[in-house]
C-alpha positions as CSV (number, residue, x, y, z in Angstrom):
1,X,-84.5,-42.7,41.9
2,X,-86.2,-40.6,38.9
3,X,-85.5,-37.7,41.2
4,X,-81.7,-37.9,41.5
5,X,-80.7,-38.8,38.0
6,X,-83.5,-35.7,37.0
7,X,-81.2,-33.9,39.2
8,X,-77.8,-34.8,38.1
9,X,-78.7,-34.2,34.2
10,X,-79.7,-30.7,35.4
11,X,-76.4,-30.0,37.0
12,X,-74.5,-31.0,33.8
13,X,-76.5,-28.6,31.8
14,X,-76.1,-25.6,34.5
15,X,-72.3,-26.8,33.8
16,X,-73.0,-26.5,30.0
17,X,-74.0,-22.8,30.5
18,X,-71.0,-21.4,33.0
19,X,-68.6,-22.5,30.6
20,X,-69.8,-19.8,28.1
21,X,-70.0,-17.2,31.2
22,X,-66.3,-15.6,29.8
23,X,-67.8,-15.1,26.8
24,X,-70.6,-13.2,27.7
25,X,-68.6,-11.0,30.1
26,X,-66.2,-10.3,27.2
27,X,-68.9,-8.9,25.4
28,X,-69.4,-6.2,27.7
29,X,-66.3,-5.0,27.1
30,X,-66.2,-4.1,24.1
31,X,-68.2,-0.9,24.2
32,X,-65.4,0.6,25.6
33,X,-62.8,-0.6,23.7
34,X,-63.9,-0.2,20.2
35,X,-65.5,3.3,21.1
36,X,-63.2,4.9,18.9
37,X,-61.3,2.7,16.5
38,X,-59.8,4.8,13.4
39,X,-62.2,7.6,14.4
40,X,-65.7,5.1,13.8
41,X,-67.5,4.4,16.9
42,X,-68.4,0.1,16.3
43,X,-70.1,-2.5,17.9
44,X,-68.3,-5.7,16.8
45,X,-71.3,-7.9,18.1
46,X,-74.1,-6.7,16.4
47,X,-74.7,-5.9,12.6
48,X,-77.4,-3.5,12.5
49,X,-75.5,0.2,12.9
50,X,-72.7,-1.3,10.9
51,X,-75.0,-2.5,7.9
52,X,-76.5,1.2,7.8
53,X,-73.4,2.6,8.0
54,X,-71.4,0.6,5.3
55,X,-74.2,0.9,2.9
56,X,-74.5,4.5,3.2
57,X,-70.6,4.9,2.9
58,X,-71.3,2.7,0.1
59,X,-73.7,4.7,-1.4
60,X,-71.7,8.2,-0.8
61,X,-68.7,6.3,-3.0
62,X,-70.3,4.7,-5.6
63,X,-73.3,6.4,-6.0
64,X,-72.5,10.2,-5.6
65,X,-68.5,10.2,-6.5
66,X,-67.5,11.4,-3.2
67,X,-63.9,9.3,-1.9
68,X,-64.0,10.7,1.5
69,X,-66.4,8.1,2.4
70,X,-63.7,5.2,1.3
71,X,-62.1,4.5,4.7
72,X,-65.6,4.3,6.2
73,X,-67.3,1.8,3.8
74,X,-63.3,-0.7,4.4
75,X,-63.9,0.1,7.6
76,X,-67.5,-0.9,8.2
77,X,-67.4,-3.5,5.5
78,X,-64.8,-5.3,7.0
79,X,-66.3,-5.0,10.3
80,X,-69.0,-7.1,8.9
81,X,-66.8,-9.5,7.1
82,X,-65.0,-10.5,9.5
83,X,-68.0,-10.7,12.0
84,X,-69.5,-13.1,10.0
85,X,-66.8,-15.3,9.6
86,X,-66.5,-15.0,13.4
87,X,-70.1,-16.5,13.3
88,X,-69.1,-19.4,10.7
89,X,-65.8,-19.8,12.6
90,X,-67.7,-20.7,16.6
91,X,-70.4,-22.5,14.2
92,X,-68.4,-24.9,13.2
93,X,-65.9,-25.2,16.3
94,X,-69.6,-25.5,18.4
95,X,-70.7,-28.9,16.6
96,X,-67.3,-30.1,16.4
97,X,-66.6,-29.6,20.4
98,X,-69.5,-28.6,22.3
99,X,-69.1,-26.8,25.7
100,X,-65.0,-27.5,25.3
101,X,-65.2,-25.1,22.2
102,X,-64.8,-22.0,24.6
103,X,-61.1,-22.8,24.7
104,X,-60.9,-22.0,21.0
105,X,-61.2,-18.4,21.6
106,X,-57.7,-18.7,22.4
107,X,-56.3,-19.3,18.9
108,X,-57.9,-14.9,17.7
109,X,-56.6,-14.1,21.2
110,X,-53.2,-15.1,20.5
111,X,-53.1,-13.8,17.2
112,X,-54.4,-10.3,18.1
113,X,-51.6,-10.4,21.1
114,X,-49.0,-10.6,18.1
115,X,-50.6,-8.3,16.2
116,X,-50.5,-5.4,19.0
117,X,-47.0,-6.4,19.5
118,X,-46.0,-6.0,16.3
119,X,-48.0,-2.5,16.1
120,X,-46.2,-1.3,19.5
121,X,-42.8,-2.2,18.1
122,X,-43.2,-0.4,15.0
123,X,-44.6,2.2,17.0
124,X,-41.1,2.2,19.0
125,X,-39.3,2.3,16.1
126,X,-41.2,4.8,14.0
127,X,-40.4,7.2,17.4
128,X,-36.6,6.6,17.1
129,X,-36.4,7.7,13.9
């Protein structure tokens, strides 16, 4: 008897574990995609490179006058930003849902589909003209 219900509550949490399985295969993906975004090779899933490479932009701007370094430091610094509020953001739908909180990936997947539709018709239009 201990055996089986030991048994059943591991299943549940194996199940716990494949639900995240997308997530983690996403990840590998974007190496390749944001290889070359506005000229900046990124990592959006880690923070270390992009901290170092903010703050020295920063430092080229502010500290020794040099503007050329702007579009890197908005760049990198809003790589970070928005990483982090990424990080508050599954936080927050984690306690709320548990496992089921996969499914909100949905709602920056959507939005980025609009936003690249948007882009390509501009894109379309900006060639017309």
């Amino acid at each position: 008897r201990f055996m089986s219900v030991r048994g059943l509550g591991d299943v549940y949490k194996r199940q716990v574990y494949t639900r995240l399985y997308p997530c983690v295969f996403a990840t590998a993906f974007q190496w390749s995609i944001f290889c070359g975004a506005q000229g900046f090779n990124c990592a959006t899933i880690f923070n270390s490179n992009n901290y170092r490479q903010f703050s020295s932009s920063f430092a080229e701007v502010y500290l020794n006058k040099d503007p050329s370094f702007r579009p890197k430091m908005k760049f990198f610094g809003c790589t970070l930003l928005f990483y982090h509020f990424g990080v508050v953001y599954v936080y927050l739908i984690l306690k709320a849902f548990s496992s089921y909180a996969i499914w909100s990936g949905l709602l920056p997947l959507v939005v980025a589909a609009v936003m690249i539709h948007l882009h390509r018709k501009e894109l379309a239009v900006a060639k017309v003209e």
